[in-house]
LUMGUFI-415647 format. One record per residue (C-alpha): z negated, y negated, x; residue in three letters. Coordinates in nm, 2 decimals. Each point is the difference from the previous one (the first is absolute). Layout:
BEGIN
R_Z_Y_X_ala $
...
% end
This chain:
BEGIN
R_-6.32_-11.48_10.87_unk $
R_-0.12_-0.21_-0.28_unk $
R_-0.13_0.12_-0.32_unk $
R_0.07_-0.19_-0.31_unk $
R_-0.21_-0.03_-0.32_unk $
R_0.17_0.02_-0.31_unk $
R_0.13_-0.33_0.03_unk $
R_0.18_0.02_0.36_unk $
R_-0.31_-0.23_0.22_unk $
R_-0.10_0.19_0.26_unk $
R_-0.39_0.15_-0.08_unk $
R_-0.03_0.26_0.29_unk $
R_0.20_0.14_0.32_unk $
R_0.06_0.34_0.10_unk $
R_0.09_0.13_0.36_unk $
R_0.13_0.33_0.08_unk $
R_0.01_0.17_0.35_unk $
R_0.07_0.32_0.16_unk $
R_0.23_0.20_-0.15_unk $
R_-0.04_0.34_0.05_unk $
R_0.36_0.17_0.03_unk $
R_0.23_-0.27_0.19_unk $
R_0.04_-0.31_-0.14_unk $
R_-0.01_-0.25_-0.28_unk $
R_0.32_-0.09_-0.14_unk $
R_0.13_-0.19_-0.31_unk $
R_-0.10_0.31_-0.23_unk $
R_-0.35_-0.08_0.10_unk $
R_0.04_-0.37_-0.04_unk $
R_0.12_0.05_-0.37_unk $
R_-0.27_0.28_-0.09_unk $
R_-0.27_-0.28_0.19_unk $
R_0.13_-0.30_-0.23_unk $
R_-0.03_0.24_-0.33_unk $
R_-0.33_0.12_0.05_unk $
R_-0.13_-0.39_0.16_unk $
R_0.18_-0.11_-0.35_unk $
R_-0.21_0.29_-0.19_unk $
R_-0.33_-0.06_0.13_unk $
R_0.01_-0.37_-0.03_unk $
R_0.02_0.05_-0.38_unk $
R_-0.29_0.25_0.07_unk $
R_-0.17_-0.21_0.23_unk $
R_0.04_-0.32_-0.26_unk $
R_-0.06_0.17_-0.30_unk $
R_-0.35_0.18_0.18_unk $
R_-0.12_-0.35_0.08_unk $
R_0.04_-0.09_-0.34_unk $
R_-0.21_0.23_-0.19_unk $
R_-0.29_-0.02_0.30_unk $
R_0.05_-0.36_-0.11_unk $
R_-0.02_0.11_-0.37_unk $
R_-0.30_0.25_0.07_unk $
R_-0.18_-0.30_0.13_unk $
R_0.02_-0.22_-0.25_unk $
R_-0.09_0.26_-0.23_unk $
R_-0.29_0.09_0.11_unk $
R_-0.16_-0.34_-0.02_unk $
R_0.17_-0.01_-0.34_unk $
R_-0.11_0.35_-0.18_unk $
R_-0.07_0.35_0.13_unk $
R_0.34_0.21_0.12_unk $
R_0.09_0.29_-0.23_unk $
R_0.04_0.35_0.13_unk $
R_0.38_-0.04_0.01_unk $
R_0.00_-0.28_0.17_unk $
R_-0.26_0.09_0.29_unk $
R_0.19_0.32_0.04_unk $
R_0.34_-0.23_0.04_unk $
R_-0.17_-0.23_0.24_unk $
R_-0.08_0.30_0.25_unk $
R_0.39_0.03_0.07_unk $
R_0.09_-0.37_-0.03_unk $
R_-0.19_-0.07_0.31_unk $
R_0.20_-0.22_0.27_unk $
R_-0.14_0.15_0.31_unk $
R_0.07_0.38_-0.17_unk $
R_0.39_-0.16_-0.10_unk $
R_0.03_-0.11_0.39_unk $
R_-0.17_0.34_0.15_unk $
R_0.26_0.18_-0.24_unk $
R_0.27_-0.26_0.12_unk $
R_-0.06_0.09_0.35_unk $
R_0.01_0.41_-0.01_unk $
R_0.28_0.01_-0.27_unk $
R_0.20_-0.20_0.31_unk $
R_-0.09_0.21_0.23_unk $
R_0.09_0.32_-0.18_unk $
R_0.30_-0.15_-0.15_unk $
R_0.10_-0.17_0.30_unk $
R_-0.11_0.28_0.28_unk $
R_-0.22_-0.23_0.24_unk $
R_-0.27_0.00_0.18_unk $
R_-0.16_-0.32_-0.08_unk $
R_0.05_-0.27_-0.27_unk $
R_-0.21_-0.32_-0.10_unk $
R_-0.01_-0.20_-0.28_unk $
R_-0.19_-0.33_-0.05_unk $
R_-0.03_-0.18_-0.30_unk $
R_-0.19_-0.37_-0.05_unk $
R_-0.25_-0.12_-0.25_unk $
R_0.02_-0.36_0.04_unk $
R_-0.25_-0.08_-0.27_unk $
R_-0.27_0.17_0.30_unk $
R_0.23_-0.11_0.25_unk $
R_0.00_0.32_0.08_unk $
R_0.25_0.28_0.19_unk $
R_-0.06_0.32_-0.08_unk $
R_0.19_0.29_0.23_unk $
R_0.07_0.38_-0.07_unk $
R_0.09_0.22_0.30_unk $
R_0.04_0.34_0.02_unk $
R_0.11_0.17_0.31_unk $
R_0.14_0.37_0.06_unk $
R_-0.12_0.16_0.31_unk $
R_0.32_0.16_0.17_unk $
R_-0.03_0.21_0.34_unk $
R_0.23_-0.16_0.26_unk $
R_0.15_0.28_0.25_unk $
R_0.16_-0.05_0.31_unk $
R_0.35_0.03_-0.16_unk $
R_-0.10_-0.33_-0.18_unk $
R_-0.11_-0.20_0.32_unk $
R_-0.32_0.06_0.04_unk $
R_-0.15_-0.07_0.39_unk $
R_-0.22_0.34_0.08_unk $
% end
């Protein structure tokens, strides 16, 4: 599923797997589409300020505040909070979400994978 910045263009993509207890169904779809809606803004708004941060620093030293709001308005911390708010929100095992700089020409990926035990009720070959 596509995640929009604030503006609707599509700046990163999440994909959600697994679900734990049966399986996913237009619930999960709508709670998928308000939290890829969510951490776009997030997402956007993180790339911002490390934008922001940059150019300060060549411009003047950062105040205290300001350092202390640039540890949590970090994009790869916005898309590893992304990915296990999805999981727990959503019950799966394994979700990804990848977002592109294309300044760097870059694509950055976030993955974070539950291990589950698979028994032989759930098909596993002995």
């Amino acid at each position: 599923m596509a995640i929009p910045d604030p503006t609707g263009k599509t700046m990163a993509v999440i994909s959600v797997m697994n679900k734990n207890d049966g399986e996913f169904d237009e619930s999960d779809e709508a709670a998928l589409l308000a939290l890829s809606i969510q951490a776009g803004a997030n997402l956007f708004h993180a790339r911002v300020y490390e934008e922001f941060v940059v150019a300060g620093e060549t411009c003047a030293p950062l105040s205290e505040v300001t350092k202390a709001i640039a540890e949590e308005m970090c994009v790869e911390k916005v898309r590893r909070r992304v990915v296990t708010d999805t999981m727990r929100h959503l019950g799966c095992t394994r979700v990804h979400v990848y977002t592109h700089d294309a300044e760097k020409r870059v694509l950055y990926t976030q993955v974070e994978e539950k291990t589950c035990e698979i028994g032989e009720k759930e098909g596993a070959v002995g």
